[in-house]
C-alpha positions as CSV (number, residue, x, y, z in Angstrom):
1,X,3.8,-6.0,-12.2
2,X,1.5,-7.4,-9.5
3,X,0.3,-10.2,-11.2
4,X,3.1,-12.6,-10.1
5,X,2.2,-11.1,-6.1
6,X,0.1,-12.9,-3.6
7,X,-3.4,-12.0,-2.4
8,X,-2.0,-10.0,0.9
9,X,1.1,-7.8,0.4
10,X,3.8,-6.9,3.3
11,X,4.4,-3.0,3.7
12,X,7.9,-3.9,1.8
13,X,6.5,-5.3,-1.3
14,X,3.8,-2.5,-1.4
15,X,6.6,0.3,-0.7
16,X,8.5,-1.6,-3.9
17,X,6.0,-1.7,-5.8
18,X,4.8,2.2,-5.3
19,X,8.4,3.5,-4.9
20,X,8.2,5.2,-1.7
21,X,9.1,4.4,2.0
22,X,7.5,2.2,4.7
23,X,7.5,5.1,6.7
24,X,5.1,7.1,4.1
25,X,2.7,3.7,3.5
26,X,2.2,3.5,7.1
27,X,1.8,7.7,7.3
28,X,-1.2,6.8,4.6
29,X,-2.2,4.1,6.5
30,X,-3.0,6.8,9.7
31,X,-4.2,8.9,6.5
32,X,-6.7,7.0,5.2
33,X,-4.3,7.2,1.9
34,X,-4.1,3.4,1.4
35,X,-5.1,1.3,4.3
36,X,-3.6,-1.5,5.5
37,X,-4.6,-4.9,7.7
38,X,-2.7,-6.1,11.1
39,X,-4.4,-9.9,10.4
40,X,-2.6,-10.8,14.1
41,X,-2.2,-9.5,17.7
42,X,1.0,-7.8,16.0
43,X,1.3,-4.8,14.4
44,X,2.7,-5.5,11.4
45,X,1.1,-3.9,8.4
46,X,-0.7,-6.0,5.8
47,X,-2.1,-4.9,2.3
48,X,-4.2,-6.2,0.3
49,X,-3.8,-6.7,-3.6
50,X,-6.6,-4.8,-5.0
51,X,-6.4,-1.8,-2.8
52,X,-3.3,-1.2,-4.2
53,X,-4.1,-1.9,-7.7
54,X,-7.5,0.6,-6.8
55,X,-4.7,2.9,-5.3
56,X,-2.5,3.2,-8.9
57,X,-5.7,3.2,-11.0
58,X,-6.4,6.8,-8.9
59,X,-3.2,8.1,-8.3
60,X,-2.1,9.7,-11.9
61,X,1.9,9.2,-10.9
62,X,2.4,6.0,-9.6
63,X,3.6,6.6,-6.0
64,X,3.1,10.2,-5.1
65,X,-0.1,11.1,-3.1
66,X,-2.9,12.5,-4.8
67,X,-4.1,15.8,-4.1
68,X,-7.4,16.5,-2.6
C-alpha cells in the first residue's frame, strides 16, 4: 500500500491511506496522535512515511484512534 508512496506524505494521501478526514489527521496532529511537519513558512501539513507505517503497526483497526 505505501510502498509505491514517497518519503513525505501530504495530509491528503495520509487521510487516503488511513480512511479518515484531514480535519481528524490535523486534530491528531494538535493530539500528539500522529504528528505532522510544516517543512516551509506555510502551514501546510507534512507526514512522514514511517510515522505512518509506526502509526498502523499500533493502531489494531487501521484508521480509528487508539484508546489510551
Amino acid at each position: 500500500m505505501l510502498e509505491d508512496k514517497p518519503d513525505i506524505l501530504t495530509i491528503g494521501e495520509v487521510a487516503e491511506i488511513l480512511h479518515v478526514s484531514t480535519m481528524t489527521l490535523r486534530r491528531w496532529d494538535t493530539d500528539g496522535v500522529l504528528k505532522a511537519f510544516r517543512p516551509s513558512k506555510t502551514k501546510q501539513r507534512r507526514y512522514h512515511k514511517k510515522d505512518v507505517i509506526a502509526y498502523l503497526q499500533s493502531t489494531p483497526d487501521q484508521g480509528e484512534k487508539p484508546n489510551n
